[in-house]
Backbone as CSV, one residue per row, in Angstrom:
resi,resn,N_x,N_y,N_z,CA_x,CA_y,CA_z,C_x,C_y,C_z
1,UNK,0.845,-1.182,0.000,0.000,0.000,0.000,0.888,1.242,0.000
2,UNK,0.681,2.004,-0.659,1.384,3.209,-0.916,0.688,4.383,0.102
3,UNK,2.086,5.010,0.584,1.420,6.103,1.354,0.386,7.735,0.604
4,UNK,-0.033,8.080,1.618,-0.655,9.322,1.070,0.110,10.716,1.239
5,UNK,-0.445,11.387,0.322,0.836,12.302,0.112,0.450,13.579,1.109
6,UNK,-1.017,13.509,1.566,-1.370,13.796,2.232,-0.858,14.036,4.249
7,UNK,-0.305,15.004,4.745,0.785,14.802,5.767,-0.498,15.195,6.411
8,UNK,0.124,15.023,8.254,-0.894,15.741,9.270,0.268,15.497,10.564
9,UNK,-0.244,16.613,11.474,0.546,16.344,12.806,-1.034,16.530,14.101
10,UNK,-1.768,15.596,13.691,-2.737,14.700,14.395,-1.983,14.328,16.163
11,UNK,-1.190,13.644,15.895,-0.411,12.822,17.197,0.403,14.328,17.820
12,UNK,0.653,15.265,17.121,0.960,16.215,18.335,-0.289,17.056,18.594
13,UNK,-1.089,17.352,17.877,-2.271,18.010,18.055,-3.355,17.362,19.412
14,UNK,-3.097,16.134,19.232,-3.306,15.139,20.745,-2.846,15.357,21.881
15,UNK,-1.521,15.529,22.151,-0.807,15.765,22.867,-0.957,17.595,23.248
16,UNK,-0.814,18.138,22.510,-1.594,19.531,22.536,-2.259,19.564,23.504
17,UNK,-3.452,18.654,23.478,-5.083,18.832,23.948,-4.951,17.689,24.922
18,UNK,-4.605,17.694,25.565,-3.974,17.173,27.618,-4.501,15.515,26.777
19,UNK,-3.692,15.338,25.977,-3.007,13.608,25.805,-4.271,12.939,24.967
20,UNK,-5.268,13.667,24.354,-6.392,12.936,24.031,-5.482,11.841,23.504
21,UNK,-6.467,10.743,23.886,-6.250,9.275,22.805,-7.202,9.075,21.714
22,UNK,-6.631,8.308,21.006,-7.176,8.102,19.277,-8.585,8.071,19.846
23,UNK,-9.023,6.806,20.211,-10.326,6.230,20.671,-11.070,7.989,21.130
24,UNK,-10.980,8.784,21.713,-11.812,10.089,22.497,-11.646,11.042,20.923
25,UNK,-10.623,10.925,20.078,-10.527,11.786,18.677,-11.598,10.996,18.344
26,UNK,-11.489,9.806,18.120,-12.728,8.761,17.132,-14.300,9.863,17.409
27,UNK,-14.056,9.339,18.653,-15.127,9.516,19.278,-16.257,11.035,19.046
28,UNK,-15.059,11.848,19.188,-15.585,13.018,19.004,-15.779,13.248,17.586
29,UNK,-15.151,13.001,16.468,-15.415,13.128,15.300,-16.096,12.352,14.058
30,UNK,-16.317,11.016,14.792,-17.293,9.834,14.049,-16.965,9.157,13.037
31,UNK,-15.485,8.671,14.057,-14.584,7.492,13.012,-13.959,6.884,14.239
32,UNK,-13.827,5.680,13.251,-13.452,4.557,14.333,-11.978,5.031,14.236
33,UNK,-11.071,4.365,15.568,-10.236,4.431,15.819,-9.251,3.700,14.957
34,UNK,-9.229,2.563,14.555,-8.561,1.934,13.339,-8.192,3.280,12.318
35,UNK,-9.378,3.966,12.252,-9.464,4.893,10.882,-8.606,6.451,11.435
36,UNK,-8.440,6.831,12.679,-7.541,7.772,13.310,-6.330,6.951,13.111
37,UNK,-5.990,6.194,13.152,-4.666,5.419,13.601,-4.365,5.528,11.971
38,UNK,-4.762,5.106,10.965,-4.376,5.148,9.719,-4.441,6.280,9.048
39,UNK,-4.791,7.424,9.163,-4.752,8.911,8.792,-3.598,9.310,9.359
40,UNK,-3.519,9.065,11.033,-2.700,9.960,11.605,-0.939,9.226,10.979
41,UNK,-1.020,8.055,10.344,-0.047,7.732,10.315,0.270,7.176,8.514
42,UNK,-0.540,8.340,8.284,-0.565,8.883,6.537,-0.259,7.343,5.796
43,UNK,-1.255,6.634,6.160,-1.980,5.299,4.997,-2.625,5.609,4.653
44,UNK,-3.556,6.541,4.833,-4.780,6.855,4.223,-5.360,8.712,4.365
45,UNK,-5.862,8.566,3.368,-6.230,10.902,3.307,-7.723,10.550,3.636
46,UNK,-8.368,11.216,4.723,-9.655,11.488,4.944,-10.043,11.980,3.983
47,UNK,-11.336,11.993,4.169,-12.349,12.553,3.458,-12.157,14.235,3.838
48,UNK,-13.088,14.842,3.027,-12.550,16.704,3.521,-13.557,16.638,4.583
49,UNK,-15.108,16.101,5.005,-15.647,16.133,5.606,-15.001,15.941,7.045
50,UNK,-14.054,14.613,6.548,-13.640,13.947,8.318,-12.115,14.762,8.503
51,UNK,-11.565,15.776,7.579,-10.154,16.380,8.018,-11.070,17.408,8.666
52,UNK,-12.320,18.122,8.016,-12.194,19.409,8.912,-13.025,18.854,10.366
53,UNK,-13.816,18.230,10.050,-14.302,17.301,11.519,-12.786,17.236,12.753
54,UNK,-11.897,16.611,12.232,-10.204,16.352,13.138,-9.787,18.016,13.704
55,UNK,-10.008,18.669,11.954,-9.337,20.321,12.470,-10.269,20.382,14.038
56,UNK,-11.724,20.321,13.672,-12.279,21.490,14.459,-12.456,21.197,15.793
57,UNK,-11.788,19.525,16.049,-11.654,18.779,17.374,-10.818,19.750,18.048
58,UNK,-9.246,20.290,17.193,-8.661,20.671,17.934,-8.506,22.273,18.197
59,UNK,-9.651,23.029,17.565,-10.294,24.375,17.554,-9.043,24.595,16.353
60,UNK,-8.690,23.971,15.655,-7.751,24.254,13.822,-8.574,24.612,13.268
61,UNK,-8.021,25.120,11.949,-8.097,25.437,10.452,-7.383,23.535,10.055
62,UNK,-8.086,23.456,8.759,-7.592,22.101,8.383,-5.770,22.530,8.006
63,UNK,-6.375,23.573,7.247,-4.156,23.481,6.476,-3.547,24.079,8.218
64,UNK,-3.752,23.669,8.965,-3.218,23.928,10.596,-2.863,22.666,11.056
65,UNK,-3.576,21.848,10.685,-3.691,19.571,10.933,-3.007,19.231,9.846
66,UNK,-3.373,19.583,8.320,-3.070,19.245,7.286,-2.449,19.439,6.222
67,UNK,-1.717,18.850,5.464,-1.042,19.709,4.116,-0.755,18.971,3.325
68,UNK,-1.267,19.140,1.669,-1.354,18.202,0.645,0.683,18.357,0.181
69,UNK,0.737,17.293,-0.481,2.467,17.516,-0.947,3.348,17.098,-0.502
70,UNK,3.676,16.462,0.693,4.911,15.974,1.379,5.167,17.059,2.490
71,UNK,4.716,18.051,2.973,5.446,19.504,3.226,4.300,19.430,4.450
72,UNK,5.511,18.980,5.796,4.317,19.215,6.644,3.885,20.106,7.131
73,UNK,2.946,20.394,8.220,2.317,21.369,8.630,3.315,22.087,9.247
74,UNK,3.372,23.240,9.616,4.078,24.210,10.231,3.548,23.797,11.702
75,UNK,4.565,23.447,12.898,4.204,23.353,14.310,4.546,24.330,14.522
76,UNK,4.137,25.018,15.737,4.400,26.153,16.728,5.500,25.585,17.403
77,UNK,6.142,26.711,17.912,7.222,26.347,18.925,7.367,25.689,20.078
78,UNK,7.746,25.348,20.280,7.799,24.450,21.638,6.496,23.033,21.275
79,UNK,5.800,22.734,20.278,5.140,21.772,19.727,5.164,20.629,20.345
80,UNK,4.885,19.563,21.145,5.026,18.125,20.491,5.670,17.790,19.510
């Protein structure tokens, strides 16, 4: 399976937000956890519905979670 070219920094955006786990992201955004675990670890590009669903978990803009191209997102300083 070929990766997606599609990047995200999901797993620090977690950590961000006092350690959420995949399963409480699932949860809040209405995908199974299998399906967080394979986005966040770019096997697979959400749907635009379920990236801005992820953004708005973490009060983001999607190109804030996300970025098409290889070119990841810009973290803030001190980041995860």
């Amino acid at each position: 399976m070929t990766d997606t070219k599609v990047t995200n920094i999901i797993r620090a955006k977690r950590f961000q937000n006092g350690e959420m786990t995949q399963q409480q992201l699932a949860d809040q955004v209405g995908l199974t956890r299998q399906t967080i675990i394979a986005i966040e670890q770019g096997r697979y590009a959400p749907s635009l519905e379920a990236a801005f669903r992820i953004a708005r978990a973490f009060g983001a803009g999607v190109e804030d979670v996300f970025q098409f191209g290889g070119n990841r997102p810009h973290e803030k300083a001190g980041a995860v």
